[in-house]
matplotlib code that plots the C-alpha trace (Angstrom):
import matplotlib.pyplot as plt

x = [-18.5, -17.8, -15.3, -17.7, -19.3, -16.5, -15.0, -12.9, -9.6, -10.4, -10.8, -7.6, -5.2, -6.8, -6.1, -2.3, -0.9, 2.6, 4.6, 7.1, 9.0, 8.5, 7.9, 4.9, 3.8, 1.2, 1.0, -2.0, -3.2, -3.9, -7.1, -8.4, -12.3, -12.4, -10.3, -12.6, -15.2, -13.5, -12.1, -14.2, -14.4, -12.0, -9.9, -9.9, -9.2, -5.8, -4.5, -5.3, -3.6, -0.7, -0.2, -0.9, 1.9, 4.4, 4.6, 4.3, 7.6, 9.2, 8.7, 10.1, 13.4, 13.7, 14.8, 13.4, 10.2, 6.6, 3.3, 0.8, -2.4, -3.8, -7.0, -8.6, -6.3, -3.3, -0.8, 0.3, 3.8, 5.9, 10.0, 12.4, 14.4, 13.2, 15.4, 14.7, 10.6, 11.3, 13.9, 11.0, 8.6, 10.6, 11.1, 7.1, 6.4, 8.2, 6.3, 6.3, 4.6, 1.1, 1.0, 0.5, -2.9, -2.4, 0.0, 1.0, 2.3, 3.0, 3.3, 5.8, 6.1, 8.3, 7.2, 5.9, 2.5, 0.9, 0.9, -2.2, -3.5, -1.2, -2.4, -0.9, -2.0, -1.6, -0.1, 2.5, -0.1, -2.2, 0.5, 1.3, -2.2, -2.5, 1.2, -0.2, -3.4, -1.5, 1.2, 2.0, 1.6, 5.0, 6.0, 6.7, 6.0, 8.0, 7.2, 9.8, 11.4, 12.7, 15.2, 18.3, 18.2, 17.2, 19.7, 22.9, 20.9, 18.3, 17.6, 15.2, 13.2, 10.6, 7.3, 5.5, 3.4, 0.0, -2.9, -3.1, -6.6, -5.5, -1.7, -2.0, 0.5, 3.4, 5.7, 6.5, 9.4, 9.5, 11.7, 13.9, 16.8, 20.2, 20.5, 22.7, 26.3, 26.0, 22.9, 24.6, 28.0, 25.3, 23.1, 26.6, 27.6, 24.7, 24.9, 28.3, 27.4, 24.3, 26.5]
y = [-42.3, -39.0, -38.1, -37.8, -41.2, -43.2, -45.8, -44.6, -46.7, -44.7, -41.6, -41.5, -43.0, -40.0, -37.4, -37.8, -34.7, -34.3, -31.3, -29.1, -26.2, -24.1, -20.4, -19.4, -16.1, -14.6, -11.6, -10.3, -7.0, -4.1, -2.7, -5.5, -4.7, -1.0, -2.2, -4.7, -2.0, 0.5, -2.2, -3.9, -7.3, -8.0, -5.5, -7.2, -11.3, -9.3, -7.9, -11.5, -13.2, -10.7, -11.5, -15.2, -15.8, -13.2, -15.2, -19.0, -17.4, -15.6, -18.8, -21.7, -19.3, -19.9, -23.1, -24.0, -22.1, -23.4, -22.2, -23.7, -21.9, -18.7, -17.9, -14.8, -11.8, -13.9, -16.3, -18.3, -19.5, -22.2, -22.4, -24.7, -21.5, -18.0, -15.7, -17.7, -16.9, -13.5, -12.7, -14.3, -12.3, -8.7, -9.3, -10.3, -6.9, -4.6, -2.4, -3.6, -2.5, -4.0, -4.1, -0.6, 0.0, -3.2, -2.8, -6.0, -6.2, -9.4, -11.1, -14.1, -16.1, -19.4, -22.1, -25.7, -26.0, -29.0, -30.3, -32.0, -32.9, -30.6, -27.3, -25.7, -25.0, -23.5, -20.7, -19.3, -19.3, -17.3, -14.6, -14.5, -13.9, -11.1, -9.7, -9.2, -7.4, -5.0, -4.4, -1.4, -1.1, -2.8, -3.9, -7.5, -7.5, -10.7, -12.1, -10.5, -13.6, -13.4, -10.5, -12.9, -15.0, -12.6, -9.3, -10.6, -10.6, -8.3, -4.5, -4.9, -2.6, -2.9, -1.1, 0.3, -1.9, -3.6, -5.2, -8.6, -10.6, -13.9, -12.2, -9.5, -6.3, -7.6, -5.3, -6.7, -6.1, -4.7, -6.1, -4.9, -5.5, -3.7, -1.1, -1.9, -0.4, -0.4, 2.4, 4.3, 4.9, 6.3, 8.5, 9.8, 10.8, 12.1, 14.6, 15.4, 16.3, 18.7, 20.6]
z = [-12.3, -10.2, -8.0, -5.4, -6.3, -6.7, -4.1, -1.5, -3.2, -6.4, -4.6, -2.8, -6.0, -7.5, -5.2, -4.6, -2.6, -0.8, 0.9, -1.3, 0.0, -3.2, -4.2, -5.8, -7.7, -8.9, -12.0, -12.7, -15.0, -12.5, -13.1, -15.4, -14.4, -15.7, -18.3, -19.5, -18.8, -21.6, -23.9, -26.2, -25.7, -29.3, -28.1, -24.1, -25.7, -27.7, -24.7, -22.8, -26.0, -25.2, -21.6, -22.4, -25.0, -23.1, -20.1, -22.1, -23.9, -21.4, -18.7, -21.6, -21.9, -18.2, -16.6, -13.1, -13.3, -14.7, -15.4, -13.1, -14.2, -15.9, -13.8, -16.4, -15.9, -13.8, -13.9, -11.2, -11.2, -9.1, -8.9, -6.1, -6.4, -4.9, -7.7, -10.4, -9.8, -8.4, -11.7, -14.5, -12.5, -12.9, -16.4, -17.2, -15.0, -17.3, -19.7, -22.9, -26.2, -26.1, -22.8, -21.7, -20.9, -18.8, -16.8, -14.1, -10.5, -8.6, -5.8, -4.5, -1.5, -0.6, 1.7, 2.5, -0.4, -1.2, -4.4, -5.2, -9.0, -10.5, -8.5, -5.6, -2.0, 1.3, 3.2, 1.0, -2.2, -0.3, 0.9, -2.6, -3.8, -1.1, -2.1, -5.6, -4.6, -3.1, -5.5, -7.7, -11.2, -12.8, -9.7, -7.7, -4.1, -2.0, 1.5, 4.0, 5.1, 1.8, 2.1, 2.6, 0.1, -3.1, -1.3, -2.9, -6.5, -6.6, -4.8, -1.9, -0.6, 2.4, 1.9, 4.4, 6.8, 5.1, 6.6, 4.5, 5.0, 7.0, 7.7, 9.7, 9.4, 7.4, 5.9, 2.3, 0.2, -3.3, -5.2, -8.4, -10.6, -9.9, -12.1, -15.1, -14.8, -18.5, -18.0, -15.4, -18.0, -20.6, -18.3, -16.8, -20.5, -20.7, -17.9, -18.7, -22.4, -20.7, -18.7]

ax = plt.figure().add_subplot(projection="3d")
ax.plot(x, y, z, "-o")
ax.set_aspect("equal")
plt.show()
């Protein structure tokens, strides 16, 4: 029997939804049409493979954040916690070997989504969606209400002002990693060494 033909008890014990507060992010490959326009399609299923397994791996060493789908080039992603998503999505959006003709960018917004059959939906998916659209190569976009809560952790930057189908002008914040004081004593050797 179908969904759409099955009795109206069925229907609703099979369509369970409630309300989570919950952030949600997308990555997708930048480009992926005129990639799969240049790559043969053996060479186009590896670099899928690639971005595939990277983000299974990369999301079971991280605690708090799951896969929720891959839709073709993307992965959408659900945490309770803002900076875990945001800190799983900077690390997937780093260059890697294998990776380089496809670079990814995301997107991540936090708010009420209903969970229904294991999928996600409402507002906050859709600002991610439109974040990642309009993100840069190897980079994550995040909706500005965000800036508390991911300042003390992360470097945030607002963007300029961007029209977002269904949002209106928002000004979105890119988001990165504080520089490694680690780095920063080896580039300083460095220039001390040149001069």
């Amino acid at each position: 029997m179908s969904r759409l033909s099955a009795p109206p008890t069925e229907l609703s014990a099979a369509s369970t939804s409630f309300e989570v507060p919950i952030a949600v992010g997308f990555l997708d490959v930048v480009g992926y049409t005129a990639l799969s326009a240049r790559v043969d399609p053996t060479g186009l299923n590896d670099i899928l493979d690639a971005f595939e397994e990277r983000a299974v791996t990369i999301v079971h060493a991280h605690d708090g954040v799951s896969i929720v789908k891959f839709l073709g080039d993307a992965v959408m992603l659900v945490a309770a916690r803002p900076a875990l998503l945001v800190d799983l999505m900077l690390e997937l959006a780093t260059e890697v070997p294998g990776l380089e003709d496809a670079p990814l960018r995301g997107g991540m917004a936090y708010g009420p989504t209903i969970v229904r059959e294991g999928d996600y939906f409402g507002s906050s998916v859709n600002l991610a969606a439109r974040l990642t659209d309009m993100a840069r190569p190897w980079s994550v976009l995040v909706d500005p209400s965000l800036e508390e809560s991911l300042a003390e952790e992360f470097e945030v930057h607002p963007t300029p002002r961007m029209h977002l189908r269904g949002f209106g002008s928002v000004q979105p914040l890119v988001v990165r990693r504080h520089p490694d004081p680690d780095d920063e004593d080896v580039t300083d050797e460095a220039d001390d060494s040149a001069g």
